[in-house]
Backbone as JSON, one array per atom type, in Angstrom:
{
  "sequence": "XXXXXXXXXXXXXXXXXXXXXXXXXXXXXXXXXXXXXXXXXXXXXXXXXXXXXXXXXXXXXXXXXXXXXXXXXXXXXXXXXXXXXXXXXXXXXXXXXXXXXXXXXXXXXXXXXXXXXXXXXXXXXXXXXXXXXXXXX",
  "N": [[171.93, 169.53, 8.95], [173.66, 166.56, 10.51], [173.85, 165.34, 13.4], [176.54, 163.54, 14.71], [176.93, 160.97, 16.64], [179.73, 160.38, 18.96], [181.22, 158.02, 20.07], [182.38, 156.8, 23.57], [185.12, 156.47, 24.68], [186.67, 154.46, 26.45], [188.75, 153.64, 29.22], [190.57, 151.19, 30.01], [192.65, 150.03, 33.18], [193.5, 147.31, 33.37], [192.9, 146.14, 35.43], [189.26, 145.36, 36.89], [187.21, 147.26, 38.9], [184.65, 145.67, 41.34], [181.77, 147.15, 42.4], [181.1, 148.48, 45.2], [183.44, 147.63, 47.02], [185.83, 148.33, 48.76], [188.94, 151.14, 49.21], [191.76, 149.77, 50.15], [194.34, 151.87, 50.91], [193.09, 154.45, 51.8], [191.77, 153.84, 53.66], [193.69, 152.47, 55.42], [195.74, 154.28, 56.06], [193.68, 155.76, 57.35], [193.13, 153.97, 59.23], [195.7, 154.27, 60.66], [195.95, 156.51, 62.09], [194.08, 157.11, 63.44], [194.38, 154.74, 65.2], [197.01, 156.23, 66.38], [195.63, 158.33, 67.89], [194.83, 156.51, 69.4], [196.41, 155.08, 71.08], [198.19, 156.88, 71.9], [196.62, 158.28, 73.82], [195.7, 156.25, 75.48], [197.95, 155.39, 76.64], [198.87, 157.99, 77.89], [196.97, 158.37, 79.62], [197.36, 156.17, 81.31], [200.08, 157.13, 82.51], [199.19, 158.36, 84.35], [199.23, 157.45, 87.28], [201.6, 157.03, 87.41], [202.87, 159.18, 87.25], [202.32, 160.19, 90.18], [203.79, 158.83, 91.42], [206.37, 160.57, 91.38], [205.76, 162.82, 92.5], [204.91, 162.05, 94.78], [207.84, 161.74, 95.28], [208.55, 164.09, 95.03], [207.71, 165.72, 97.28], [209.49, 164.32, 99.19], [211.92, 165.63, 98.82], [214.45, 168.13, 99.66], [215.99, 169.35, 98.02], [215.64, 172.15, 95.33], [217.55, 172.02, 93.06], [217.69, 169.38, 92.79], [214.34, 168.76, 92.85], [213.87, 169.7, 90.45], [215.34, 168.44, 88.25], [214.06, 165.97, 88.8], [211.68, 166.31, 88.18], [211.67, 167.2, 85.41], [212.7, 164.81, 84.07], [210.69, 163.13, 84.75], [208.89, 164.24, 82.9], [209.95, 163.69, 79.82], [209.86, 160.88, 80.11], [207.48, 160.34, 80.07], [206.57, 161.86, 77.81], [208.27, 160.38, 76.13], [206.83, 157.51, 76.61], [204.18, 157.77, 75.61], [204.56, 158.81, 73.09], [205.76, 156.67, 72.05], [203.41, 155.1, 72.25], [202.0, 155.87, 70.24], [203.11, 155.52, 68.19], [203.12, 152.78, 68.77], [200.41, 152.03, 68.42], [199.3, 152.94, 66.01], [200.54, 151.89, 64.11], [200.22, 149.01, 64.99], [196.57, 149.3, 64.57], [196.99, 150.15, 61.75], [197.83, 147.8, 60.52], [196.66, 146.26, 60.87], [194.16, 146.9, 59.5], [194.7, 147.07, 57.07], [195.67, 143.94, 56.08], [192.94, 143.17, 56.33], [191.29, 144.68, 54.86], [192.98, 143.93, 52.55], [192.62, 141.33, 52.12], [190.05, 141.05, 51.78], [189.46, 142.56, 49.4], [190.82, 140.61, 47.66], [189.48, 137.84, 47.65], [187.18, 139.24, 46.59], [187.93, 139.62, 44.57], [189.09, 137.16, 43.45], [186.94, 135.32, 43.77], [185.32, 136.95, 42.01], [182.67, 137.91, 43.38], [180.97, 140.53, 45.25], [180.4, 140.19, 48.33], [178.82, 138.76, 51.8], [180.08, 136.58, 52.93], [182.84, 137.16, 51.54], [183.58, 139.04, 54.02], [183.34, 137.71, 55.89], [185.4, 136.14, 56.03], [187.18, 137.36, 55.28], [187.76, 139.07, 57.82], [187.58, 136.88, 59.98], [190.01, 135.66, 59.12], [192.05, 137.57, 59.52], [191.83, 138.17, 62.2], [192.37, 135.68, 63.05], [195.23, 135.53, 62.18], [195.97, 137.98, 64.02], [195.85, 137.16, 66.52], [197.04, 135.1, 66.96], [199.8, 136.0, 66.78], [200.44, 138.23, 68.63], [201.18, 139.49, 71.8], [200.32, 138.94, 73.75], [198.62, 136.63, 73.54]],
  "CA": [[173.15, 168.96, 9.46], [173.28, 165.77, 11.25], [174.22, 164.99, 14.46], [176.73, 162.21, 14.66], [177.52, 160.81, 18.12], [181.14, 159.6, 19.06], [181.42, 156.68, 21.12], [183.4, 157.25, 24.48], [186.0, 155.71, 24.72], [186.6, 153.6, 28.05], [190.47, 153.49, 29.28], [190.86, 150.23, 31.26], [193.89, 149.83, 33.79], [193.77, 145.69, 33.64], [191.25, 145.69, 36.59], [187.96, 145.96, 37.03], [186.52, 147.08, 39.98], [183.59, 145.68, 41.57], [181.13, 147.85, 43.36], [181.23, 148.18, 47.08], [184.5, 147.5, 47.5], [186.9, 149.33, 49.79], [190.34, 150.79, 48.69], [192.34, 149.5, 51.23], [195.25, 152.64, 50.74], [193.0, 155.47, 52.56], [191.63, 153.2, 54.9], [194.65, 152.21, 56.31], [195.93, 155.78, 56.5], [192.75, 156.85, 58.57], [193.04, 153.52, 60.66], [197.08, 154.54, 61.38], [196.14, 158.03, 62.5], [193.01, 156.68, 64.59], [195.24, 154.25, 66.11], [198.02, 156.86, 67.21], [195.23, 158.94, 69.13], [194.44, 155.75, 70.71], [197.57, 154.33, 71.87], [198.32, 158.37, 72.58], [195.8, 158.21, 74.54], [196.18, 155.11, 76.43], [199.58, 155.44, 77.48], [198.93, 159.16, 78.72], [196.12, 157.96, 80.9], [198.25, 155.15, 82.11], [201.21, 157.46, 82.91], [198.51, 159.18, 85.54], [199.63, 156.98, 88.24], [203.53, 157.3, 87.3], [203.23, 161.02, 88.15], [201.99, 160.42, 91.39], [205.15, 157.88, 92.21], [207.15, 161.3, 91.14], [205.35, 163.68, 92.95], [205.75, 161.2, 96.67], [209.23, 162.09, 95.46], [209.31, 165.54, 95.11], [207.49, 165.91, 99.01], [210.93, 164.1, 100.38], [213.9, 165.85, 98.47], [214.45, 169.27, 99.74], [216.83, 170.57, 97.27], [215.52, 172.66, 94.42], [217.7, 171.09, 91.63], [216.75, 167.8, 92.77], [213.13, 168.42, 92.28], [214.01, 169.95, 89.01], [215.65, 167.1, 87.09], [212.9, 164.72, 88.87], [210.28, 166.81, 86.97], [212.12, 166.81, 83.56], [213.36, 163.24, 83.47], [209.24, 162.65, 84.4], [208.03, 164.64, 81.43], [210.94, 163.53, 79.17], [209.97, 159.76, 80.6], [205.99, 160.36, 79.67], [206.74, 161.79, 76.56], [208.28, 159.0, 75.0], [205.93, 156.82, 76.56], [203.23, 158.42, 75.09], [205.03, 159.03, 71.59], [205.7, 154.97, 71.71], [202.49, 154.36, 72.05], [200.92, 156.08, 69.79], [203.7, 154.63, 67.07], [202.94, 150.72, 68.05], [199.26, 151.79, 68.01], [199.23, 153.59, 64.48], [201.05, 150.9, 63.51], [198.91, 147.87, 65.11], [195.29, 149.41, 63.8], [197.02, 150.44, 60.49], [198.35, 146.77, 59.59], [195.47, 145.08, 60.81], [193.04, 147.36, 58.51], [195.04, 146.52, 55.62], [195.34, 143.02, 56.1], [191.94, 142.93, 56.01], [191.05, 145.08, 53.5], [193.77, 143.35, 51.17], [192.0, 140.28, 52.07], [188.25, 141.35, 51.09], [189.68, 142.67, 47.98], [191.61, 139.19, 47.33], [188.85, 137.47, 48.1], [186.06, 139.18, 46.22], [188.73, 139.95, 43.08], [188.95, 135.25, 43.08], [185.44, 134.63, 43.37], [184.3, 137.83, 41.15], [181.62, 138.86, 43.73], [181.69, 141.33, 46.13], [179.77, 139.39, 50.19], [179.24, 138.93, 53.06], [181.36, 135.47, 52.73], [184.49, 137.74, 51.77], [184.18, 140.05, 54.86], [183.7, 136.78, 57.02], [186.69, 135.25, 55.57], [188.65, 138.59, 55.62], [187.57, 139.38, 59.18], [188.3, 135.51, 60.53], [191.82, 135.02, 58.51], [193.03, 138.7, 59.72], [191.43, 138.15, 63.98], [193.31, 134.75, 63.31], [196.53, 135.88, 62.28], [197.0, 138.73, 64.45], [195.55, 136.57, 67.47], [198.42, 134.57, 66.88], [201.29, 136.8, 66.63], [199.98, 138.99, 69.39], [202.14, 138.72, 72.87], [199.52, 138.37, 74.97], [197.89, 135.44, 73.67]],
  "C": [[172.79, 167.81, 10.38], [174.31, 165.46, 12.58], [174.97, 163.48, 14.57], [177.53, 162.2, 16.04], [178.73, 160.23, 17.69], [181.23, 158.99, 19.96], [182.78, 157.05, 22.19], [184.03, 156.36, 24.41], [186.63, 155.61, 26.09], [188.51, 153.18, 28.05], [190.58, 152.61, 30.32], [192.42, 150.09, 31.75], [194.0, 148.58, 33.75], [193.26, 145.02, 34.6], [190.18, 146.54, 36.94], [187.95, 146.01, 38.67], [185.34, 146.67, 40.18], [182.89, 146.62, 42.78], [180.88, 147.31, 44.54], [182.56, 148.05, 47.73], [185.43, 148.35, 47.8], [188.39, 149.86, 49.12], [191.19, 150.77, 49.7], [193.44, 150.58, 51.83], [194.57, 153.77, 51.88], [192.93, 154.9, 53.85], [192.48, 153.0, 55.75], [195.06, 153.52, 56.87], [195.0, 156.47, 57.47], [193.11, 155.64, 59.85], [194.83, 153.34, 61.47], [197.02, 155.86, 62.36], [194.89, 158.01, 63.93], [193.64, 155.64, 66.03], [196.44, 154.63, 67.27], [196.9, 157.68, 68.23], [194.8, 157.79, 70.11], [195.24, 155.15, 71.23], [197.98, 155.32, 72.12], [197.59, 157.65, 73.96], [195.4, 157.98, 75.85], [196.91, 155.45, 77.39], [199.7, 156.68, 78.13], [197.68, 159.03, 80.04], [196.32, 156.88, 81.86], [199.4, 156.15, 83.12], [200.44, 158.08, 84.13], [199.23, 158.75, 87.38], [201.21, 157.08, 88.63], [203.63, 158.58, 87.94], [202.89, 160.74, 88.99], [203.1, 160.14, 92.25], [205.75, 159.67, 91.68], [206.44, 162.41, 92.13], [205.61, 163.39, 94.67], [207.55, 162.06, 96.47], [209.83, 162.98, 95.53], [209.43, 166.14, 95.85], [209.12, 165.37, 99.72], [212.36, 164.83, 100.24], [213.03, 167.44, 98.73], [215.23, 170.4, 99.01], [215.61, 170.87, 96.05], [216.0, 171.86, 93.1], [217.48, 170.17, 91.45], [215.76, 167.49, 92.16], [213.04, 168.6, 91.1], [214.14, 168.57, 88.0], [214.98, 166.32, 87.69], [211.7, 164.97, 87.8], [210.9, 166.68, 85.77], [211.99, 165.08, 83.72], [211.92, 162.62, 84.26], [208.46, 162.66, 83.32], [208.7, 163.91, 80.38], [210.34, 161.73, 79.06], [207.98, 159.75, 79.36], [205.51, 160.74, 78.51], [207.35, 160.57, 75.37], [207.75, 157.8, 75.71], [204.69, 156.79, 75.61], [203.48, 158.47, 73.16], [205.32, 157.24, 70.9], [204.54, 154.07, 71.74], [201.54, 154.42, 71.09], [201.55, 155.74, 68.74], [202.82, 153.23, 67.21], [201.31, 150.94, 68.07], [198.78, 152.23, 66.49], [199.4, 152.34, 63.59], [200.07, 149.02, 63.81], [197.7, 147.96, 63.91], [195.89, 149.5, 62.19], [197.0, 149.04, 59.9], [197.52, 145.62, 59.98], [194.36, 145.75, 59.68], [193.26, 147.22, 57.14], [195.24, 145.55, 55.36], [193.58, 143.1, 56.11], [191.05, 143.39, 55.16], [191.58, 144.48, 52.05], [193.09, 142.1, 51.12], [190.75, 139.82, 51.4], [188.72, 141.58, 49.82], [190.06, 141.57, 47.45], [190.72, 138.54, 47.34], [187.67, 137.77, 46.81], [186.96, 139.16, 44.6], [188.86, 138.02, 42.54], [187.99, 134.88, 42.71], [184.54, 135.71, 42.58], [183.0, 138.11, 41.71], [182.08, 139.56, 44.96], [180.19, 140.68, 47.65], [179.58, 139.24, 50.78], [180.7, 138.2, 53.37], [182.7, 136.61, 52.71], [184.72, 138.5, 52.74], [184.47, 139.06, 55.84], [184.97, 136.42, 57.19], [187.45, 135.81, 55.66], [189.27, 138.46, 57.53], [188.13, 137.71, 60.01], [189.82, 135.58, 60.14], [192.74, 136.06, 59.3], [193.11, 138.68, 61.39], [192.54, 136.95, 63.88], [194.81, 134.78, 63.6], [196.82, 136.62, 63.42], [196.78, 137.85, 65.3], [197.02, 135.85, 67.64], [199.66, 135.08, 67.13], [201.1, 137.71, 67.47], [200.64, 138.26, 71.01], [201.11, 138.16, 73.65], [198.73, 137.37, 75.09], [198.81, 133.62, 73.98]]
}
């Protein structure tokens, strides 16, 4: 009996990938979730000093319910500090890591290699933009 091979058969989607290259989809997802513990983070080690202004305040009022709703409407205050920061930071790192991932891919998918050139060009075009659109500059 003879052995007859069968040729695999290769199922292309309409793009090739080239090796090395990133898929920009998880990435972003890890750098949204890396971003919320760090604008968490932030903004709860910022609020350190806020509790202190609340605490001066709790030494002068002598009522009970007073100090009460000072302490809620502190936590209440530090919680959505904290919960807003770790949105616009999720959101910052996420949509800068995909701009620049979409970029490298764009980039190496034009000139058909995969670079340094395309990370320069990613990494410059994406520091540029946000630089720009960023309040503090």
């Amino acid at each position: 009996m003879e052995d007859v091979e069968t040729p695999e058969e290769t199922v292309l989607n309409g793009t090739s990938k080239i090796p090395g290259m990133v898929n920009w989809g998880p990435a972003t997802v890890i750098a949204m979730f890396a971003g919320m513990l760090y604008g968490g983070g932030k903004e709860a080690s910022a609020s350190v000093s806020k509790d202190a202004e609340v605490m001066l305040k709790l030494g002068s009022t002598p009522d009970k319910r007073e100090q009460y709703r000072l302490m809620r409407d502190a936590m209440e205050k530090r919680f959505i500090r904290v919960t807003r920061g770790s949105i616009v930071g999720g959101v910052r790192l996420g949509m800068f890591t995909a701009a620049f991932y979409g970029l490298q891919n764009l980039f190496a998918e034009k000139r058909d290699v995969h670079d340094v050139y395309n990370i320069v060009g990613a990494g410059s075009l994406t520091a540029a933009t946000f630089g720009l659109i960023s309040k503090s500059s």
